[in-house]
C-alpha positions as CSV (number, residue, x, y, z in Angstrom):
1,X,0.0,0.0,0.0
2,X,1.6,3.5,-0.9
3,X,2.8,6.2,2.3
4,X,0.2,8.7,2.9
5,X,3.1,10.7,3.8
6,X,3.5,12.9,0.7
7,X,7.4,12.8,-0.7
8,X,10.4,14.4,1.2
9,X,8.1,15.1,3.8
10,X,8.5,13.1,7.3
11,X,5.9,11.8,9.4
12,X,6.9,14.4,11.6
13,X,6.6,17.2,9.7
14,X,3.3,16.3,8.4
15,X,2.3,16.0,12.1
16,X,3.6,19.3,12.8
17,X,1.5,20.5,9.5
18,X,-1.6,18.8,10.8
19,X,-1.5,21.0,13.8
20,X,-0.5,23.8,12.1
21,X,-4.0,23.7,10.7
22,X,-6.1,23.3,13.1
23,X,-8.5,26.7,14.2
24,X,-8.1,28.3,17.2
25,X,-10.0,27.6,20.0
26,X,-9.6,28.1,23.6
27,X,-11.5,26.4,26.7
28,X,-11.3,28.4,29.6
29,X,-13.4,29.4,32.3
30,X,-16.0,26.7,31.1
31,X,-16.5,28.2,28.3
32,X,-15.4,27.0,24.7
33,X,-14.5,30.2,22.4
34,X,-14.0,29.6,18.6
35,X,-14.0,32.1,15.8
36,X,-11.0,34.3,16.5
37,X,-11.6,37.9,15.8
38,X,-8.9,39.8,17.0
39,X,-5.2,38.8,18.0
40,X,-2.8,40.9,20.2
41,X,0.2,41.6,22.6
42,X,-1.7,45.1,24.1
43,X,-3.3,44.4,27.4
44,X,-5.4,47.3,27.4
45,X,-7.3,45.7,24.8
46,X,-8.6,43.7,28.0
47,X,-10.3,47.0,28.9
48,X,-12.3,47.5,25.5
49,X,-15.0,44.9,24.7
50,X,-16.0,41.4,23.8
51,X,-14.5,37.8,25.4
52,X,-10.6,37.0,25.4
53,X,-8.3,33.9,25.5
54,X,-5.6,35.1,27.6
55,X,-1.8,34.0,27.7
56,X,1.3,35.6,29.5
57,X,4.5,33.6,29.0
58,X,7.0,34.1,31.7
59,X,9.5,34.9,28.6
60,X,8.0,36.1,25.7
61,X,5.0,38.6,25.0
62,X,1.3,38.4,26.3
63,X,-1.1,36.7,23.9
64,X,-4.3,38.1,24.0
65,X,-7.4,36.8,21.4
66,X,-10.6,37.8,20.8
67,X,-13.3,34.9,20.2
68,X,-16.5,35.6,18.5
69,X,-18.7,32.3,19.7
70,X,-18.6,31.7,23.6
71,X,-20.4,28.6,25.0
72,X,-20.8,26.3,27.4
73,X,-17.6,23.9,27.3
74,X,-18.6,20.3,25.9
75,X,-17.1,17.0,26.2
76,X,-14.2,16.4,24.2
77,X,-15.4,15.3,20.5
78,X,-12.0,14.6,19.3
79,X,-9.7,11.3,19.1
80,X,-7.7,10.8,22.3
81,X,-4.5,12.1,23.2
82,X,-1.6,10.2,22.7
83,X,1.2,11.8,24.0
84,X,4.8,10.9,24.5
85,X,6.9,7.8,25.5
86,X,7.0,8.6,29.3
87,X,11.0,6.9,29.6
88,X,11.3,10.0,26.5
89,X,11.3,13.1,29.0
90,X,14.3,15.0,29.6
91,X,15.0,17.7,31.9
92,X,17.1,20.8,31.9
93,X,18.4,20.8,35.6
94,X,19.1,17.0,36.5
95,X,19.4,15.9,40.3
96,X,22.7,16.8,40.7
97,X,22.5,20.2,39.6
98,X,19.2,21.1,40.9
99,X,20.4,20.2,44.3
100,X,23.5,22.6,43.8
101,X,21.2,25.3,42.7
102,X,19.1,24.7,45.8
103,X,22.5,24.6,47.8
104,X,23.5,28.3,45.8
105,X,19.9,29.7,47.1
106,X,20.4,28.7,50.4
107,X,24.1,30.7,50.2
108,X,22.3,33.8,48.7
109,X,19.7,33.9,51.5
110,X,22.7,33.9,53.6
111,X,24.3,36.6,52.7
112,X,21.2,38.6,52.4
113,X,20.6,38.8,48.6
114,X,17.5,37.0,49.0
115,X,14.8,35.5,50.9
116,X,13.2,32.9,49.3
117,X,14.0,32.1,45.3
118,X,11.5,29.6,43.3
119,X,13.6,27.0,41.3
120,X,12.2,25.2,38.6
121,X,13.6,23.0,35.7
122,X,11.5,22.5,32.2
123,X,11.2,19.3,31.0
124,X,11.1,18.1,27.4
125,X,9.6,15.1,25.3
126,X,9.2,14.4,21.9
127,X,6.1,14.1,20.5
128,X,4.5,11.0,18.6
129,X,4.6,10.9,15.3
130,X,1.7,8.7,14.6
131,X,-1.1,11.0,16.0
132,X,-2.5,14.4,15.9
133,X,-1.3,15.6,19.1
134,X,-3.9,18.1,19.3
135,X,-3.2,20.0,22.8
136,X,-7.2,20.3,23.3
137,X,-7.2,16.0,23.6
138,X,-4.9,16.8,25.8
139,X,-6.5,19.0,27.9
140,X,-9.6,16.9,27.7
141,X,-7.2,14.3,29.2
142,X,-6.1,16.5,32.2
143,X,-9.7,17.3,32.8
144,X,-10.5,13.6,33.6
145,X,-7.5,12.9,35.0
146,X,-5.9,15.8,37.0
147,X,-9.1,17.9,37.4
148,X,-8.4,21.5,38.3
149,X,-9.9,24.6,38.9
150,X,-7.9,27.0,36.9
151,X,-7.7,24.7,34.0
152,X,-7.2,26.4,30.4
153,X,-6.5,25.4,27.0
154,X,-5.5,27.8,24.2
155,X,-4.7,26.7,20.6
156,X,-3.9,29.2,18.0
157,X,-1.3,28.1,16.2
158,X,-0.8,31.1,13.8
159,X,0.8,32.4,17.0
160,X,2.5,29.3,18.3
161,X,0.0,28.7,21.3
162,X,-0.6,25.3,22.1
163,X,-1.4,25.1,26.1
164,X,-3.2,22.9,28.1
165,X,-2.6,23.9,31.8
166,X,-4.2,22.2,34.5
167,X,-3.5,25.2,37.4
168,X,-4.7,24.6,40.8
169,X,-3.7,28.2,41.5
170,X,-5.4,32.0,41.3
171,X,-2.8,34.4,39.6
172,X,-4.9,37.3,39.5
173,X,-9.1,37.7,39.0
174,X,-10.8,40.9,39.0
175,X,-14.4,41.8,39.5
176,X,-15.5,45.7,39.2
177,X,-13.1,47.3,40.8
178,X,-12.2,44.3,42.9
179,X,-8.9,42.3,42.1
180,X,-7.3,38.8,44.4
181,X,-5.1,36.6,44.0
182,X,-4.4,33.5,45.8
183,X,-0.9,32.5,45.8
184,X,0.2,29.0,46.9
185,X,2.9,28.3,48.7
186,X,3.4,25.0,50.8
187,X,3.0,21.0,49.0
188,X,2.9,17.9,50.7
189,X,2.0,14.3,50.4
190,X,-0.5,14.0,53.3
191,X,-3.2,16.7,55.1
192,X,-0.7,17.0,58.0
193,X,2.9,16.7,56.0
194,X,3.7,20.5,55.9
195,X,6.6,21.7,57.2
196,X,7.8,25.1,59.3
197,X,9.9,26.2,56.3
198,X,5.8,25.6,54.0
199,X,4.4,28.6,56.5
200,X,7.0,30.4,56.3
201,X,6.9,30.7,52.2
202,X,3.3,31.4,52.5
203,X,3.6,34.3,54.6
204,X,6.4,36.0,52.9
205,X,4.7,35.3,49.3
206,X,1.7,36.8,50.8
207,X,3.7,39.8,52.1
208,X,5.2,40.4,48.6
209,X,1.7,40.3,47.2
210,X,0.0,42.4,49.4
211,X,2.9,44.8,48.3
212,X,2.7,44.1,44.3
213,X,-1.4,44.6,44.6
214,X,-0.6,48.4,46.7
215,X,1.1,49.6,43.7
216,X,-2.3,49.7,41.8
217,X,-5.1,49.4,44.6
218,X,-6.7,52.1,47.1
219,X,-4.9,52.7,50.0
220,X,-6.2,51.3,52.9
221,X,-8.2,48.0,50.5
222,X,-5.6,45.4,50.5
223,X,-6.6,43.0,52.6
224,X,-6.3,39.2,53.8
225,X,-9.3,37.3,54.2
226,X,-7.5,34.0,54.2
227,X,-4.1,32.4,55.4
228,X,-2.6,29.6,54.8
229,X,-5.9,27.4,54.1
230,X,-5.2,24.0,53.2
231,X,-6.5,22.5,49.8
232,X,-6.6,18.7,48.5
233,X,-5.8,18.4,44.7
234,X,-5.3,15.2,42.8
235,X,-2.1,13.5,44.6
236,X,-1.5,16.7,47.0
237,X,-2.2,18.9,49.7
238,X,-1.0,23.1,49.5
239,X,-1.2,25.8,51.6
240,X,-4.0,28.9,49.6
241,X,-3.8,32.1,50.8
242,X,-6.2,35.0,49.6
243,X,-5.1,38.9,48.8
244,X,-7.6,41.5,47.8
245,X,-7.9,44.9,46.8
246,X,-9.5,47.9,45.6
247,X,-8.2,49.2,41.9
248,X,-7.9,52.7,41.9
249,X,-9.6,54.6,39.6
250,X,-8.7,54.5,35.6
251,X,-6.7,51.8,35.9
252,X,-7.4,48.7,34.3
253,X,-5.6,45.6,33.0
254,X,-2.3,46.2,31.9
255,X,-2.1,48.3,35.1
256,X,-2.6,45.1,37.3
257,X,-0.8,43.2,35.3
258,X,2.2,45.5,35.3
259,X,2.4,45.8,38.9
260,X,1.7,41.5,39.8
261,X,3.5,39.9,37.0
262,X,5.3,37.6,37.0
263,X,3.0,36.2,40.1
264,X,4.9,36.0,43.2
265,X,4.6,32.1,44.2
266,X,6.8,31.2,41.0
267,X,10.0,34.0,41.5
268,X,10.5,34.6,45.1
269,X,11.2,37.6,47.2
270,X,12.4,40.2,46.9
271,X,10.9,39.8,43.2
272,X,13.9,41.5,41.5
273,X,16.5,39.9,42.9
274,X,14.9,36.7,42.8
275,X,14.2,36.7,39.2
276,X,17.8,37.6,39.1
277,X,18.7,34.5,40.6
278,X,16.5,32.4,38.4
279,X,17.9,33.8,35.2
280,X,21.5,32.9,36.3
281,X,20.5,29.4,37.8
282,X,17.6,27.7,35.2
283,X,19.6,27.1,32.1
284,X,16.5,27.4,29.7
285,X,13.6,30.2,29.7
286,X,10.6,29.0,31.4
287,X,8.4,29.3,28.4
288,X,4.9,29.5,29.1
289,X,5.5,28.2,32.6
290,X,5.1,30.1,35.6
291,X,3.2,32.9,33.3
292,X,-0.3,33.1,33.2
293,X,-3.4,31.7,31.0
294,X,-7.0,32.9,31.5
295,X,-10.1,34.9,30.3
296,X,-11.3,37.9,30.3
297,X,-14.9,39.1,30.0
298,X,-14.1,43.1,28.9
299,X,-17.6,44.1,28.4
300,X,-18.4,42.8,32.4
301,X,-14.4,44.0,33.4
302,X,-14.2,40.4,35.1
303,X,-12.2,37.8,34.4
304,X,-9.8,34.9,36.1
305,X,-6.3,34.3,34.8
306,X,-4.3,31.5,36.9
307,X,-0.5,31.0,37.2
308,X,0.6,28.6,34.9
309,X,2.3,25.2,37.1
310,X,0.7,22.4,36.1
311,X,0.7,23.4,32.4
312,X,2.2,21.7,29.3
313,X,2.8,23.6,26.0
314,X,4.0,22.5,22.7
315,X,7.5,24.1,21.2
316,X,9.4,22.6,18.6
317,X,7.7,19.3,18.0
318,X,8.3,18.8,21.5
319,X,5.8,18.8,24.7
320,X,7.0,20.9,27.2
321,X,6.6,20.8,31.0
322,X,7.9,22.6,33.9
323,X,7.9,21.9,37.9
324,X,10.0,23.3,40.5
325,X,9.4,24.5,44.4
326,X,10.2,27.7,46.5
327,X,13.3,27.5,48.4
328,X,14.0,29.0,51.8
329,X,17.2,28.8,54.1
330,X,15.5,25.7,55.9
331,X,15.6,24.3,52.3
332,X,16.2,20.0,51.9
333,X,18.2,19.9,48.9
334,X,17.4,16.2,48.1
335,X,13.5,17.1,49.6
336,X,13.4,19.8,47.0
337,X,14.4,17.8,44.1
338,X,11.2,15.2,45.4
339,X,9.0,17.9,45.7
340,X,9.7,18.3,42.1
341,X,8.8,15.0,41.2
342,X,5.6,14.6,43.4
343,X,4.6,17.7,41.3
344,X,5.3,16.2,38.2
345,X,4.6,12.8,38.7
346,X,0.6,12.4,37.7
347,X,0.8,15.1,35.2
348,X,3.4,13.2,33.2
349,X,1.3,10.3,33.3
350,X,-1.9,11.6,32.3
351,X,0.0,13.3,29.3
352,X,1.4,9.5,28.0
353,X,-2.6,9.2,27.1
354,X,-3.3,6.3,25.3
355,X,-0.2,4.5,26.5
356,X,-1.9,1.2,28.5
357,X,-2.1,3.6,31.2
358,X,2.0,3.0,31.3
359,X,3.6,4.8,34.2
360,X,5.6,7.9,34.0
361,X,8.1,7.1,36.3
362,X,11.6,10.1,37.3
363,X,12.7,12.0,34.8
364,X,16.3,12.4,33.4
């Protein structure tokens, strides 16, 4: 029987092409939004009218897309995803040198540079070249299988979006005037596994927070209405905390944005100095990861954008994942580095798919 793989084209690249085709679409806030209308990197567009896909990479410009036709999210119509060979991931810090850059943190927040720093490694995996590897089968797989309530998908390839995030946090919602954010900071394996050193990162991520919402709230609004509450999510336990304020008047957006990104729970604190120290230790840009995906509702000025853990995103052929933890002075090294794989450890195996349910196992 002849190839349906046309010649001096790869089964790869005629993967690749297949998603290149697809329309865009976005699932988020329950909602499925198709028909693109508009297409931008201005956040103040947020402030005009109609519904928007939201996406703000760590590194690299916002993505903001205007969807004519907003329903009600359906089950997934699609084939099923069928994602990579779970032994395939690699990662860009291995153990050995994630546990030196935890070590390296713990010597800055000695010497007073810092006082907490979020390390994070990305991991890689190429994808299959005998399916689609559409990212919404994906998501439609994280949805059943990792169930969150931040979850998002965007796909617009024209603009190289393809995420499927299944965020248990709140990066940054805004009702009216009203804006909160509810930064995590504390994971463990059981109800009662926290540690002294997971309180302490929640309080001084709330701090920074309560300081990042001032900049652009009344003075006097930003408040606290919860601390430290504890919330189960598939295979984990975290410590939610809740910041609040009033935005003054005119500002909008970009304003909030501006003065809260990137969130606080993924860089550290001080902010500045701590993305300072993630730019020298993380060998690879973050991507997508640790950024932001969401909706907004302009002509209601509310929306809900989350902070993107828990969030694959296709690059290059490749799917792309990231996990990491904040690090204090009490920091484990070798507790760190588990942390990271607790994280990771039911994501990657919901994203092998239609695998026989094989296991994901470490990665390399």
């Amino acid at each position: 029987m002849p190839s349906s793989t046309p010649p001096n084209r790869s089964p790869r690249r005629a993967a690749s092409a297949r998603r290149r085709s697809l329309p865009p679409l976005a699932v988020v806030g329950g909602r499925l939004c198709t028909d693109l209308l508009d297409l931008t990197s201005d956040l103040s567009a947020l402030d005009s009218s109609g519904f928007w896909a939201v996406v703000l990479p760590f590194d690299g410009d916002p993505v903001c897309a205007r969807f004519a036709n907003v329903r009600a999210a359906r089950p997934w119509p699609g084939r099923p995803w069928v994602g990579p060979d779970p032994a395939s991931w690699r990662s860009s810090l291995d153990h050995d040198a994630f546990v030196a850059g935890v070590q390296t943190i713990r010597s800055e927040i000695a010497a007073g540079d810092v006082y907490q720093v979020n390390l994070t490694r990305r991991l890689r995996a190429p994808l299959p070249v005998d399916g689609d590897c559409d990212v919404a089968a994906l998501g439609a797989a994280l949805a059943v299988g990792n169930p969150a309530p931040y979850s998002a998908v965007v796909r617009i390839p024209s603009a190289g979006v393809e995420v499927a995030s299944a965020s248990p946090e709140r990066f940054l919602a805004r009702e009216g005037d009203v804006v909160r954010s509810s930064p995590i900071k504390g994971t463990a394996a059981t109800v009662d596994g926290f540690l002294t050193k997971d309180r302490a990162e929640n309080v001084m991520i709330v701090d920074l927070v309560r300081n990042d919402l001032g900049v652009v709230c009344e003075w006097g609004s930003v408040k606290v209405p919860d601390l430290m509450a504890t919330e189960e999510h598939p295979g984990l336990f975290h410590l939610v905390s809740t910041v609040e304020g009033r935005l003054r008047p005119g500002l909008g957006w970009a304003d909030a944005v501006a003065a809260t990104f990137p969130p606080g729970s993924v860089t550290g604190a001080p902010k500045l100095a701590a993305v300072d120290s993630i730019r020298r230790l993380e060998p690879e840009p973050r991507g997508v990861y640790c950024g932001a995906v969401g909706w907004v509702d302009a002509d209601r000025a509310v929306g809900d954008l989350n902070v993107a853990i828990r969030t694959f995103w296709i690059e290059d052929d490749e799917l792309n994942f990231g996990t990491g933890g904040g690090i204090t002075f009490d920091s484990d090294p070798e507790g760190e580095w588990q942390e990271t794989e607790l994280k990771a450890r039911r994501l990657l195996t919901v994203a092998a798919g239609a695998r026989d349910g094989a296991p994901a196992g470490a990665v390399r």
